[in-house]
VOGU-3710 file (C-alpha; in Angstrom, 3 decimals, decimal comma):
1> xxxxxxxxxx> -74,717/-54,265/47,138  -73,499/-50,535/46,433  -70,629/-48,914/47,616  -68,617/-45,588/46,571  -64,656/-44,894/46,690  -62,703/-41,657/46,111  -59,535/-41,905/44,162  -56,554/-39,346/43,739  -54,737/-39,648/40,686  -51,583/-41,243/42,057
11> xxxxxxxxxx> -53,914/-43,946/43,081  -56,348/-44,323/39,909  -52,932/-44,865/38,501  -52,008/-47,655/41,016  -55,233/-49,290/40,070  -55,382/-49,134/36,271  -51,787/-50,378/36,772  -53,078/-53,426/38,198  -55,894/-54,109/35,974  -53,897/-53,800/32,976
21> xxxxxxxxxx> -51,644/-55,950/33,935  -54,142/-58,510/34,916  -55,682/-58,635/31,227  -55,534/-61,656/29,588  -54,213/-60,195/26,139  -51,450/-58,193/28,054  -50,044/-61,519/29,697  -50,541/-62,886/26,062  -47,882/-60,551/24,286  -45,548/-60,460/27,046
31> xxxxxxxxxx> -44,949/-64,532/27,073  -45,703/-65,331/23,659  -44,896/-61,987/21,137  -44,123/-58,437/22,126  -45,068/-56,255/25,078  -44,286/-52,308/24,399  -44,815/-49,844/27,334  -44,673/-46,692/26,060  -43,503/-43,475/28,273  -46,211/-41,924/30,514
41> xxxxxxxxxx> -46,910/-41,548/34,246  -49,626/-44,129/34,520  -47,865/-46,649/32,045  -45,052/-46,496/35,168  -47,255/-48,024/37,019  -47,969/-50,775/34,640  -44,785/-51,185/34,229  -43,537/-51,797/37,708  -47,001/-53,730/37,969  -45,377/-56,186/35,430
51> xxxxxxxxxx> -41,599/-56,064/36,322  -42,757/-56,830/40,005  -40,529/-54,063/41,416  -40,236/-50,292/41,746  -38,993/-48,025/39,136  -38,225/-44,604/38,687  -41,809/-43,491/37,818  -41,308/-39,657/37,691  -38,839/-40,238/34,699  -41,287/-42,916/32,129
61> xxxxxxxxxx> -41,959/-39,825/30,735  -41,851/-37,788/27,809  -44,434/-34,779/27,255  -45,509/-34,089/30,904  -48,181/-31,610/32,370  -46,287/-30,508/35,270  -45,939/-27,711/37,528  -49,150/-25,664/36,043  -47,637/-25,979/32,192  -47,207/-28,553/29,173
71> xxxxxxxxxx> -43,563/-29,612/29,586  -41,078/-32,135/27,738  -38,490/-34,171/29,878  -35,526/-34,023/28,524  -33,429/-37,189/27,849  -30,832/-37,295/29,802  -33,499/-37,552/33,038  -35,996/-40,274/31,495  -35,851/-43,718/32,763  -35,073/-45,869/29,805
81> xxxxxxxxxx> -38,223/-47,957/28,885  -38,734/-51,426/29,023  -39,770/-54,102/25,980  -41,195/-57,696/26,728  -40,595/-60,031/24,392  -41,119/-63,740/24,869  -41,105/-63,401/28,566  -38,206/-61,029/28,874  -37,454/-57,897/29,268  -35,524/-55,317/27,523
91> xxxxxxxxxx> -34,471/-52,184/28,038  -34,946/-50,612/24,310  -36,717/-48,043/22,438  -39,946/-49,402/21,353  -39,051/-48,310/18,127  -36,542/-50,250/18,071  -38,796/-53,611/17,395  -41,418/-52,303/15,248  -40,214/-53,900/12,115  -40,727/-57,217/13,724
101> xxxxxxxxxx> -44,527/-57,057/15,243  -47,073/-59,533/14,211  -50,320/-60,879/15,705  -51,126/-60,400/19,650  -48,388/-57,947/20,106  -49,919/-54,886/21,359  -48,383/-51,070/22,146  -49,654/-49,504/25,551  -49,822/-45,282/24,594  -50,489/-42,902/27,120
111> xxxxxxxxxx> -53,058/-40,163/26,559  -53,959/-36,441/27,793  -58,135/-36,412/27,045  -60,909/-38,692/27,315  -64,362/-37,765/26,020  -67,930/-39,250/26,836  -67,265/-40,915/22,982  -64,492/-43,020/23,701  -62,493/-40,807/21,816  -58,258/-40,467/23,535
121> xxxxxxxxxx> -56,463/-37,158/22,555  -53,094/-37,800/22,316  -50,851/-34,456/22,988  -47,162/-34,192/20,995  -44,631/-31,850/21,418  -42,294/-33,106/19,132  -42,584/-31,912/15,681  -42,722/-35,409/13,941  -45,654/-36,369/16,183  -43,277/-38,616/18,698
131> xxxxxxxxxx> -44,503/-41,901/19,622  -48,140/-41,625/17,782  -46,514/-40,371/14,414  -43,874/-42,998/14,775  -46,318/-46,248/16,061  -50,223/-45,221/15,163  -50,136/-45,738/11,291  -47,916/-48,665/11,365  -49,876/-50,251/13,703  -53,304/-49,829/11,893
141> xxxxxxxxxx> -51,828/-50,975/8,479  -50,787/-54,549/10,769  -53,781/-54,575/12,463  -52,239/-54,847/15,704  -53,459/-53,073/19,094  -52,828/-49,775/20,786  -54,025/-49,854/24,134  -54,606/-46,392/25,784  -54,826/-46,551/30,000  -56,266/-43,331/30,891
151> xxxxxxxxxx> -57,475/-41,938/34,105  -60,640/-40,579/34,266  -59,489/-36,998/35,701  -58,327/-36,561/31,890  -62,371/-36,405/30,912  -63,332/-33,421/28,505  -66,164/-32,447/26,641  -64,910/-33,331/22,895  -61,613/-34,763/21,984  -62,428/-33,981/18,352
161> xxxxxxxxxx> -63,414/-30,508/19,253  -59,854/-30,138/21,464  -57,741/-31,348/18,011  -59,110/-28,350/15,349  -56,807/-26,231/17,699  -53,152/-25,894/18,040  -50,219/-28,038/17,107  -46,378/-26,799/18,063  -46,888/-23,919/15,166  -50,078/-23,494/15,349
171> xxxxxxxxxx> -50,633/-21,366/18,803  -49,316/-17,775/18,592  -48,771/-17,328/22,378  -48,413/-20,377/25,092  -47,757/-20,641/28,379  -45,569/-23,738/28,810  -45,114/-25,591/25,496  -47,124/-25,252/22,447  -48,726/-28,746/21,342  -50,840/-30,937/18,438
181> xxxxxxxxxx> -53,430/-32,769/19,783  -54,286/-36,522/18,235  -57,596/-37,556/18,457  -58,170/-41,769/18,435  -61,581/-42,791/17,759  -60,576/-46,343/17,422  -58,694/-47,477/20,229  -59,047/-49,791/23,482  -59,327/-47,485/26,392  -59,000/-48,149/30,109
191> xxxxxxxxxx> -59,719/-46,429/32,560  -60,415/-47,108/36,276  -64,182/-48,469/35,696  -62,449/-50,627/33,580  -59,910/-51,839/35,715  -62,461/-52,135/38,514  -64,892/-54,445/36,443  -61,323/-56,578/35,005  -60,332/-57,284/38,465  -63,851/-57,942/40,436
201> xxxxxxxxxx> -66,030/-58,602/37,599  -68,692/-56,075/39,333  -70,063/-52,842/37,710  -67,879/-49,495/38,253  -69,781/-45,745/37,258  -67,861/-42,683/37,164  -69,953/-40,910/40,084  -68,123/-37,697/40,681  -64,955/-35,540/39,692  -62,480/-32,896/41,854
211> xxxxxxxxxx> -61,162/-32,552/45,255  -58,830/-30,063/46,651  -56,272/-30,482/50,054  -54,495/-33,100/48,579  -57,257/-34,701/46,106  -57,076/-32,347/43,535  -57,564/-34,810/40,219  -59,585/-37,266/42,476  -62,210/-39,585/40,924  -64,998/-40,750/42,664
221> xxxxxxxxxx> -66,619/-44,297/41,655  -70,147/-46,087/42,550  -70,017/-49,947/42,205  -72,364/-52,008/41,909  -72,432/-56,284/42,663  -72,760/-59,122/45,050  -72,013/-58,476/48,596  -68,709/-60,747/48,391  -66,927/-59,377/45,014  -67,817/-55,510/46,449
231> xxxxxxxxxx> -66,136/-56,452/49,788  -63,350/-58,124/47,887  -62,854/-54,507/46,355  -62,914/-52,528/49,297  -60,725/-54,563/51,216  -58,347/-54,214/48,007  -58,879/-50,392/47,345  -58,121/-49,966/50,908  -55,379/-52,335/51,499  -53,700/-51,990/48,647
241> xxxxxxxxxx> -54,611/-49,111/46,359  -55,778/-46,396/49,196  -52,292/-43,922/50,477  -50,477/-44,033/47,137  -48,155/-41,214/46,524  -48,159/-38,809/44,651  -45,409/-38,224/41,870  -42,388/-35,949/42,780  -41,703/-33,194/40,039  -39,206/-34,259/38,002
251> xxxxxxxxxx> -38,741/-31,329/35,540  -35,834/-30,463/33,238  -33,852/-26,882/33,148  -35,292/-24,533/31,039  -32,560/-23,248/30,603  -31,125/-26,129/28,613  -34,382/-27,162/27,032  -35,017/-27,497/23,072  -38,468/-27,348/23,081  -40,940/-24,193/21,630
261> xxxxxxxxxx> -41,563/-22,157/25,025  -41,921/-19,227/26,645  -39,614/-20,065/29,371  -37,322/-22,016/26,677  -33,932/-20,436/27,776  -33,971/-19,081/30,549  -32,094/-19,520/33,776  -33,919/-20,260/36,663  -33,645/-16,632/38,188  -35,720/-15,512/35,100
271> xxxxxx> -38,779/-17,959/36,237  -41,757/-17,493/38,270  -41,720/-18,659/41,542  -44,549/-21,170/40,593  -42,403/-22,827/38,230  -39,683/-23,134/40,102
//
């Protein structure tokens, strides 16, 4: 049997939520070693997928895309992130523990760009290359794992191509902040199809992209199996993935912002109406 679903972002995020959480290697770390869940709109949804209760999601952020431009929360509005570590949980940095990973403890890093490859393109903001310059070297010398969940509305051409340009000094003229771009080649990426083929164990194609009067972002996905599992993820799609909310804005001032930016500064009067 086929059957086809649309998506909006909010709810691919709801659904890769679920099927991370569901993996075997994620339940793994979290009862036996360490769980990090690094800042990111769709790791919120993991996160309250695995705490089993809501959270503020608009503030497991860092580096956002928000209001038509690339945009930093500041600290003072970010929900503090969580760590699992032997079954519990702790609020903490995730840098905070990274002397002390070993085998089966895995990082979960949010990315901006997905390519046809499997390559992730990691944005930063900050200078010293934030979470990635702090985690991704570390990590390979251990051999440990860096999970990326990614939506598939991030698709583009060519990661690789995207990271030749930029970086925080390398733009003359932005509008919104200026960024690097990482580029992983070597990661575990998960996406949707992947979360659809975790939880059903039925086949999941990207079919179609876009939307607009409130699906703006939407994915569209064929699947493909027997007549009972493709049922069983309708009836779960609809029941529990279909209506999901979107985000609210959380944005800081830019007045009292310390990020590179052409609106860096500048009191709310000063700003377009869009941005507002």
């Amino acid at each position: 049997m086929e059957a086809m679903f649309t998506l909006t972002p909010a709810e691919s995020k709801r659904l890769i939520g679920k099927g991370v959480a569901a993996l075997p290697e994620i339940q793994n770390a979290r009862r036996n070693g360490y769980l990090l869940v690094g800042r990111g709109s769709t790791n919120a949804y993991i996160l309250e997928e695995l705490l089993g209760k809501p959270i503020k999601k608009e503030g497991y952020v860092a580096g956002q895309v928000i209001k038509g431009v690339l945009c930093v929360l500041g600290p003072a509005e970010r929900t503090r992130p969580a760590i699992f570590h032997k079954g519990e949980v702790v609020e903490a940095e995730p840098g905070s523990v990274l002397d002390q990973l070993g085998p089966g403890d895995i990082l979960l890093k949010g990315g901006n760009a997905l390519d046809g490859y499997g390559n992730v393109g990691v944005c930063m903001a900050n200078p010293n290359g934030g979470t990635m310059g702090q985690f991704y070297m570390a990590m390979k010398a251990r051999g440990l794992a860096i999970i990326y969940p990614i939506g598939l509305e991030k698709m583009i051409p060519s990661v690789e191509a995207a990271a030749q340009f930029g970086g925080t000094m390398g733009f003359g003229k932005t509008i919104g902040a200026g960024v690097g771009m990482a580029c992983v080649a070597d990661g575990m990426v998960f996406t949707e199809v992947d979360a659809v083929e975790t939880l059903f164990d039925i086949r999941a194609v990207h079919f179609a992209s876009g939307g607009w009067g409130g699906a703006e972002g939407a994915v569209t996905l064929a699947v493909e199996g027997s007549d009972a599992k493709v049922k069983k993820c309708l009836k779960f799609i609809e029941g529990k993935i279909k209506g999901e909310p979107p985000l609210p804005a959380l944005k800081s001032p830019c007045k009292t912002c310390g990020v590179a930016c052409n609106y860096k500064g500048k009191d709310l009067e000063q700003l377009p109406a869009w941005l507002k």
